[in-house]
N, C-alpha and C positions, 0 to 999 in steps of 0.2 A: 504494500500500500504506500502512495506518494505521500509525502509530509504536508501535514495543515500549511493552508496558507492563508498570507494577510496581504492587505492590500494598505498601505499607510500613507494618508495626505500630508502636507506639509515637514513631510519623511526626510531632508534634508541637515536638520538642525534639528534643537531642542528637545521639547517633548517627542514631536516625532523620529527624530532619530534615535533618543534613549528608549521610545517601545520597539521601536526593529532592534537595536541591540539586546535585549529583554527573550524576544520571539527569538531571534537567529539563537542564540542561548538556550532554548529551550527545542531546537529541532526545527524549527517553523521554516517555511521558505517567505521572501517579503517582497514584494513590490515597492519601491520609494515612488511618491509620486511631492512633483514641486515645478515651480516655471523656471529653475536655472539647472540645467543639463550640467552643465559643470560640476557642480556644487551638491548634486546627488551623485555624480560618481565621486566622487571626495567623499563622501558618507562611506557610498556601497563602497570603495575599499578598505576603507575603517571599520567592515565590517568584518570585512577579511573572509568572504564564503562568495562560493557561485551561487548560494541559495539566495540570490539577493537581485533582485532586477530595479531597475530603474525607468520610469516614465516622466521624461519633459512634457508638460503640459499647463498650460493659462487655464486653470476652476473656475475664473468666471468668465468664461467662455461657455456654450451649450458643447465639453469633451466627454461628459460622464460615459458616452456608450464606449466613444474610442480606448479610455481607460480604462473602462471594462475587460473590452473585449482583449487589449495588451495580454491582460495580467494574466488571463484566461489561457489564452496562447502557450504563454512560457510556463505557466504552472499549473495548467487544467482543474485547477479548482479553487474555490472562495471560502474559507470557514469565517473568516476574522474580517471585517470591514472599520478601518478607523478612520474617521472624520476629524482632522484636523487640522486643517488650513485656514487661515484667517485672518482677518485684518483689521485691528483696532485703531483709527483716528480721533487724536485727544484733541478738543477745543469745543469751543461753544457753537451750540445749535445753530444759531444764527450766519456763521461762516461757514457750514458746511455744503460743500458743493452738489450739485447733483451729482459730478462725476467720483467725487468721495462715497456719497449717499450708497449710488447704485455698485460700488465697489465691496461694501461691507456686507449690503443687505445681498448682494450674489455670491459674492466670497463664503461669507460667515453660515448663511442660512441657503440659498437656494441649491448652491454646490451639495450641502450634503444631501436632500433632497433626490438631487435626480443622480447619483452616487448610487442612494438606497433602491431607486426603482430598477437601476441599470443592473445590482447585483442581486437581486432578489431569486432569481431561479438560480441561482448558482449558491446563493446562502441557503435555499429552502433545500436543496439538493444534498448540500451538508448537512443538516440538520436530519433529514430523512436518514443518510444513509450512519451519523457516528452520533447523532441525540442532540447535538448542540449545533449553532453557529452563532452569530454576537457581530452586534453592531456596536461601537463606541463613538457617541460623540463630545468631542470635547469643545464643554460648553466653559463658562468663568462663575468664579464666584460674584463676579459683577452681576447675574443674571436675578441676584436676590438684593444685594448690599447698592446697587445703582447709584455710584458716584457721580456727583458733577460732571460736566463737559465729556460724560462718555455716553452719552443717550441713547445712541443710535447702536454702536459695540453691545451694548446692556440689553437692549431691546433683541438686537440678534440672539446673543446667548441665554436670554430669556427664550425668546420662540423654539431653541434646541431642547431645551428643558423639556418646553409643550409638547412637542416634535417627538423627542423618546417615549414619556409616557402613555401618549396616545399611540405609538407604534408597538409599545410593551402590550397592550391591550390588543389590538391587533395581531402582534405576531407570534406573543409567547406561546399561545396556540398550538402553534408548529412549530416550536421546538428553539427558537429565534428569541436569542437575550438580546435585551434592546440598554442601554445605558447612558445615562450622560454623568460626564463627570465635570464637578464644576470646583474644581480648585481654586486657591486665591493665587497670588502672583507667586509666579512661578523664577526659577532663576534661568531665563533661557534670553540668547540674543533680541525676542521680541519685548521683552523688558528692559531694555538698556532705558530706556527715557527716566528710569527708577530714581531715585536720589542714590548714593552708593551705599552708603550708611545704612540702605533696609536690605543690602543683597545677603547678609548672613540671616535674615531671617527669613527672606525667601522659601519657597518649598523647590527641594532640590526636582530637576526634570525625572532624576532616575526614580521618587518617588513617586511621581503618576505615572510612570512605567509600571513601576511594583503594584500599583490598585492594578492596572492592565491585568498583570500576573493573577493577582486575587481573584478580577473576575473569571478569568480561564481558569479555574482549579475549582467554582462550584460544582457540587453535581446539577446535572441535567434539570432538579426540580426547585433549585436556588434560582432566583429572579433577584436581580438588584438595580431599579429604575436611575434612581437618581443617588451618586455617593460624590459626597463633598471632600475636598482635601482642605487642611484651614491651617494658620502657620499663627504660632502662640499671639497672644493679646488677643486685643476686639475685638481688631478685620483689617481690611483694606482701607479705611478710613482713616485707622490710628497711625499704620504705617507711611502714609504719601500724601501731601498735602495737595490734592488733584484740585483746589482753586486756583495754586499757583502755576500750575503745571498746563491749565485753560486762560 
């Protein structure tokens, strides 16, 4: 039997790169997917395995079947679907562009979207034939805490929230873990805007890899819709003064 496979967005850096490290570590084969060709094979060999494919592609573009169809190709099959590409623009409502607007709301929310519809017979497929398959998307803990000048980010990562649980409900049916995970700031190059002073209390990337892990090791009758990662104190409030930062 061929090894589980994942298909990982924003698979490059960060969060997405520490869950392919996570997965290659555990046997999995991975697809990276991100818009800089270069910069996913600089991953994929840091990952150091052929189990590792890579896809240049613009998410908010309508690509989801052509990704699909890649990953499908080199690995013939979908267990793992992770959603994590995205685009956070900090400042005030009132300057944001439509071409900002329609970058997040396609990036952050529609992308994973038509993702889920493109991999659906290939995750119901898994699911049929080994009990499970699993969607993750990673959504923020913005999507509860909804700071200043991030409205439009918060508002996306809120809709992934809706998005999972109403897909939990639909899917867990057939055998399809559905999750979203909404961590607080994470320490990964899309946080650099941070003050520097909050990066040690950041939550390391490799630990929303580790929730990844968690959820693949339920059995089959564990469902975990929505799991939070939170890094000590209040929240995201206490740590970043986001008025100054709009």
């Amino acid at each position: 039997m061929s090894a589980p496979a994942a298909l990982v967005t924003g698979g490059s850096a960060g969060i997405g790169l520490a869950t392919a490290a996570m997965l290659v570590d555990k046997g999995w084969s991975v697809t990276l997917v991100g818009r800089d060709r270069d910069k996913l094979l600089s991953a994929a060999a840091e990952l150091g395995t052929d189990r590792v494919h890579v896809v240049a592609a613009n998410l908010a573009s309508d690509v989801a079947k052509d990704v699909i169809a890649e990953h499908v190709r080199r690995h013939a099959r979908l267990d793992l679907l992770v959603n994590n590409a995205g685009a956070g623009l900090i400042g005030p409502i009132q300057q944001k562009t439509s071409k900002e607007l329609d970058l997040e709301l396609t990036l952050n929310l529609r992308s994973a979207v038509r993702l889920i519809q493109e991999a659906l017979p290939q995750l119901n497929e898994a699911a049929r034939s080994n009990g499970a398959s699993w969607i993750i998307n990673v959504s923020s803990m913005t999507a509860t805490e909804t700071p200043p000048y991030a409205s439009v980010y918060s508002a996306t990562k809120a809709a992934l929230v809706a998005l999972s649980s109403s897909l939990h409900a639909e899917l867990s049916p057939d055998g399809i873990h559905v999750t979203a995970l909404t961590p607080g700031l994470v320490d990964t190059p899309g946080t650099s805007w941070a003050p520097e002073q909050t990066r040690d209390r950041m939550i390391p990337a490799e630990d929303v890899a580790g929730a990844v892990r968690f959820l693949l090791g339920q059995t089959p009758r564990c469902f975990v819709p929505v799991l939070p990662l939170v890094a000590a104190g209040a929240g995201m409030h206490e740590m970043v003064n986001w008025r100054a930062l709009g």
